[in-house]
C-alpha positions as a printed Julia matrix, in Angstrom:
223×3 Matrix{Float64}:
 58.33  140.16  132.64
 59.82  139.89  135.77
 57.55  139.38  139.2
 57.2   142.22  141.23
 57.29  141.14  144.71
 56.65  143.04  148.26
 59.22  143.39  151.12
 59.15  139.51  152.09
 58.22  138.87  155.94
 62.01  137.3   156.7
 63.18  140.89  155.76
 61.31  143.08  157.94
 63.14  142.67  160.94
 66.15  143.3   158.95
 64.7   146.65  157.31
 63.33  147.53  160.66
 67.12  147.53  162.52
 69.14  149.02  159.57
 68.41  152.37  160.84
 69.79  152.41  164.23
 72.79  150.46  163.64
 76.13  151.34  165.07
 79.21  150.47  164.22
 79.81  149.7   167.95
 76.81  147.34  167.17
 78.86  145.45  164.38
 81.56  144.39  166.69
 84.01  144.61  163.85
 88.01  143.66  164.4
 90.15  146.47  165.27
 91.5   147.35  161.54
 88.21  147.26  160.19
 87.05  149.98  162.78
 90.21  152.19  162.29
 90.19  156.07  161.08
 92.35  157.05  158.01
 91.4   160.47  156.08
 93.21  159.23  153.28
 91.21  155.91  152.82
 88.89  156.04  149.61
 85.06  156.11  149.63
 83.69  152.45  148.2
 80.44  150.62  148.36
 78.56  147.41  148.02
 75.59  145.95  147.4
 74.31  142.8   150.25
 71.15  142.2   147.55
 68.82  139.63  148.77
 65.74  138.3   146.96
 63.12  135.42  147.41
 64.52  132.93  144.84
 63.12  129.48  143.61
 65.14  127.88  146.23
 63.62  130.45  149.39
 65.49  133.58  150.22
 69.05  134.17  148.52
 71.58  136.68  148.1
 73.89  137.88  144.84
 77.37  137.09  144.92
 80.12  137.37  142.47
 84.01  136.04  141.58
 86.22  138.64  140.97
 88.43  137.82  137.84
 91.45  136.18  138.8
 94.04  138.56  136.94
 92.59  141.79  138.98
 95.6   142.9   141.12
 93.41  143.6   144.41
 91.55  140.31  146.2
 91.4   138.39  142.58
 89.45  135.06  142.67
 87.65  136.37  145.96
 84.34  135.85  146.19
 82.51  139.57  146.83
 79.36  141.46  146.6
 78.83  143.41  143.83
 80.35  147.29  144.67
 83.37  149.64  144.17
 85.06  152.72  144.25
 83.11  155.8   144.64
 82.78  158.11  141.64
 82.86  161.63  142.37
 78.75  161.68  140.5
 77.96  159.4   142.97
 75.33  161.06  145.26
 75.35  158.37  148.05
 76.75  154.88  148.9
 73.58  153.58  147.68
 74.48  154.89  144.16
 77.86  153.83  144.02
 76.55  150.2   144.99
 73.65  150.01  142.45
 75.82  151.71  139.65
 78.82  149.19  140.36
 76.13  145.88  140.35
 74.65  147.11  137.15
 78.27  147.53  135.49
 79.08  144.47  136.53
 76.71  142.2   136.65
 73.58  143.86  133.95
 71.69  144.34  137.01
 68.65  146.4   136.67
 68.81  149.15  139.67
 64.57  150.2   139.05
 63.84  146.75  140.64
 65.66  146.99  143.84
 64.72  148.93  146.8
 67.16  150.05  149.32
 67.01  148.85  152.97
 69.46  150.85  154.45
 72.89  151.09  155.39
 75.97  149.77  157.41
 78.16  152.47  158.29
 81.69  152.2   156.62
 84.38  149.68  157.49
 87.96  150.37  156.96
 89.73  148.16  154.28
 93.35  149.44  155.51
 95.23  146.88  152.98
 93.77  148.76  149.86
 92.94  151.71  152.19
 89.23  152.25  151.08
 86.2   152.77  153.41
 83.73  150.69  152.41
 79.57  150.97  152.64
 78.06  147.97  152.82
 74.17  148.61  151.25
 71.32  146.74  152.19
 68.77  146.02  149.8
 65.68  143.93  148.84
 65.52  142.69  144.79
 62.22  143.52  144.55
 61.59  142.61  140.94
 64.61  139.99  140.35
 65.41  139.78  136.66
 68.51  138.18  134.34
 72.46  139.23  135.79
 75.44  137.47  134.6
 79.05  138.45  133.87
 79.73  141.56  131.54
 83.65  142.04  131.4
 85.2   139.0   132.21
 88.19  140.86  132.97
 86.79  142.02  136.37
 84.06  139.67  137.06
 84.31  135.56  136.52
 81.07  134.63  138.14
 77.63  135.68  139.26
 75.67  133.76  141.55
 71.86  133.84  143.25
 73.0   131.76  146.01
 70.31  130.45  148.13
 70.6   131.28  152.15
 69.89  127.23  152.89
 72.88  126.52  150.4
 75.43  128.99  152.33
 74.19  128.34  155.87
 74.11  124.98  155.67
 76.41  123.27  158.85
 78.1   121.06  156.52
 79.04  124.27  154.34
 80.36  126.13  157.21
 84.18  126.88  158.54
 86.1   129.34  160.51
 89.04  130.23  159.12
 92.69  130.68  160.0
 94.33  132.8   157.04
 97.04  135.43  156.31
 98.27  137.46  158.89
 96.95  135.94  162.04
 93.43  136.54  160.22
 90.3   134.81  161.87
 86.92  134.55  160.65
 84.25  133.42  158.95
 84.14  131.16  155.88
 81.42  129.09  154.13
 81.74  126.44  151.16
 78.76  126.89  148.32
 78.74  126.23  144.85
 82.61  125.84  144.23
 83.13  129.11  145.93
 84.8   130.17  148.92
 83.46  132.98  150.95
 85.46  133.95  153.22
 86.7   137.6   154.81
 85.86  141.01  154.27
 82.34  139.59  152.43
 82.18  136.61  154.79
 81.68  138.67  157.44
 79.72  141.26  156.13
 77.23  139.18  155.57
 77.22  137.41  159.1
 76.46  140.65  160.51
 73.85  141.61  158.27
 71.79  138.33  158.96
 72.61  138.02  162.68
 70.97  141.93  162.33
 67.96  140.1   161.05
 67.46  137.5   163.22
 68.6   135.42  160.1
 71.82  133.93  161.28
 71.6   129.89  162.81
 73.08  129.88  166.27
 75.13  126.94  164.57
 76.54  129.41  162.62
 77.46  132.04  164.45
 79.29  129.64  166.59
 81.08  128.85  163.31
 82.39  125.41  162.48
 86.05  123.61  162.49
 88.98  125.79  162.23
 91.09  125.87  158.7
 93.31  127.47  156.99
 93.05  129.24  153.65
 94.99  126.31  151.6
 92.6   123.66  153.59
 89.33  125.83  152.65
 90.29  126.14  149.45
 90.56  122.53  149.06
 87.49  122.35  151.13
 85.14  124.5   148.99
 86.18  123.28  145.98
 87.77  126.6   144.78
């Protein structure tokens, strides 16, 4: 049976800021703060849990033969359905489908509010929650998902495991080497704004590391 565990003391300032966050707040690039009506509801799920390793958070790799962002590295998530009562549903019904997670063992933090996606034009909800009672997730259909990963926050924030990088499109931001993966973009940053919310960020980090571009990370990371 899996440990039941209580909201962990690293995560309280988090919890504690989720519900007056702005998206002024965020500081987001200009196309991710954007308007369009037509843009698609979508959520996902920024789990963290206290691992063996110390606090870490649940990342997958998107099959490479999907036709949107394949071979990214992404939290677990999706497309709205129109059952869906909330973003928090659509996230925990999305990681369960993918990744056999078990939705009665994670408690919701709170929210971000939605960030425009205007390439695949979806409006996205990024859910913040604690794993309170961690148990077994892995890949289910290997035609969306080709990895799941408990990635430990002292693995991914490490300085040596940190870029900033230069990709498509005159795109800057974050990137970070772990485990053969590449996280960079849309869940890259994401999750830089949730931790600098909770105090959880090293200044090192946020100041980001040497500038590359996507063919050098990739190379980098081990992709």
């Amino acid at each position: 049976m899996s440990a039941v565990r209580p909201l962990p003391g690293w995560l309280h300032p988090l919890a504690g800021r989720l519900p007056t966050v702005t998206t002024a707040d965020l500081d987001w690039r200009e196309d991710r703060r954007g308007a369009d009506v037509a843009a698609r509801p979508a959520a996902v799920l920024v789990l963290f849990a206290d691992g063996p390793a110390g606090p870490e958070v649940l990342l997958t790799e998107r099959a490479g033969t999907l036709r949107q962002h394949s071979g990214q590295v992404a939290f677990p998530g999706g497309r709205s359905d129109p059952a869906d009562p909330s973003p928090a549903a659509t996230a925990l019904r999305e990681a369960a489908e993918e990744t056999g997670l078990d939705p009665a063992g994670v408690d919701v933090l709170g929210e971000l509010p939605p960030l425009l996606l205007a390439h695949s034009r979806h409006a996205v909800t990024p859910v913040v929650a604690h794993w309170r009672a961690p148990g077994p997730v892995g890949v289910l259909d290997p035609a969306e998902v080709a990895r799941v990963e408990r990635v430990p926050l002292a693995e991914l924030l490490a300085p040596a495991a940190v870029r900033r990088l230069r990709g498509p499109g005159g795109y800057r931001g974050p990137a970070f080497a772990v485990r053969g993966l590449l996280v960079w973009g849309f869940t890259a940053e994401v999750l830089v704004r949730v931790l600098d919310l909770g105090g959880l960020l090293p200044a090192a980090v946020a100041a980001g590391g040497a500038e590359v571009d996507l063919e050098e990370a990739l190379r980098w990371a081990g992709a």
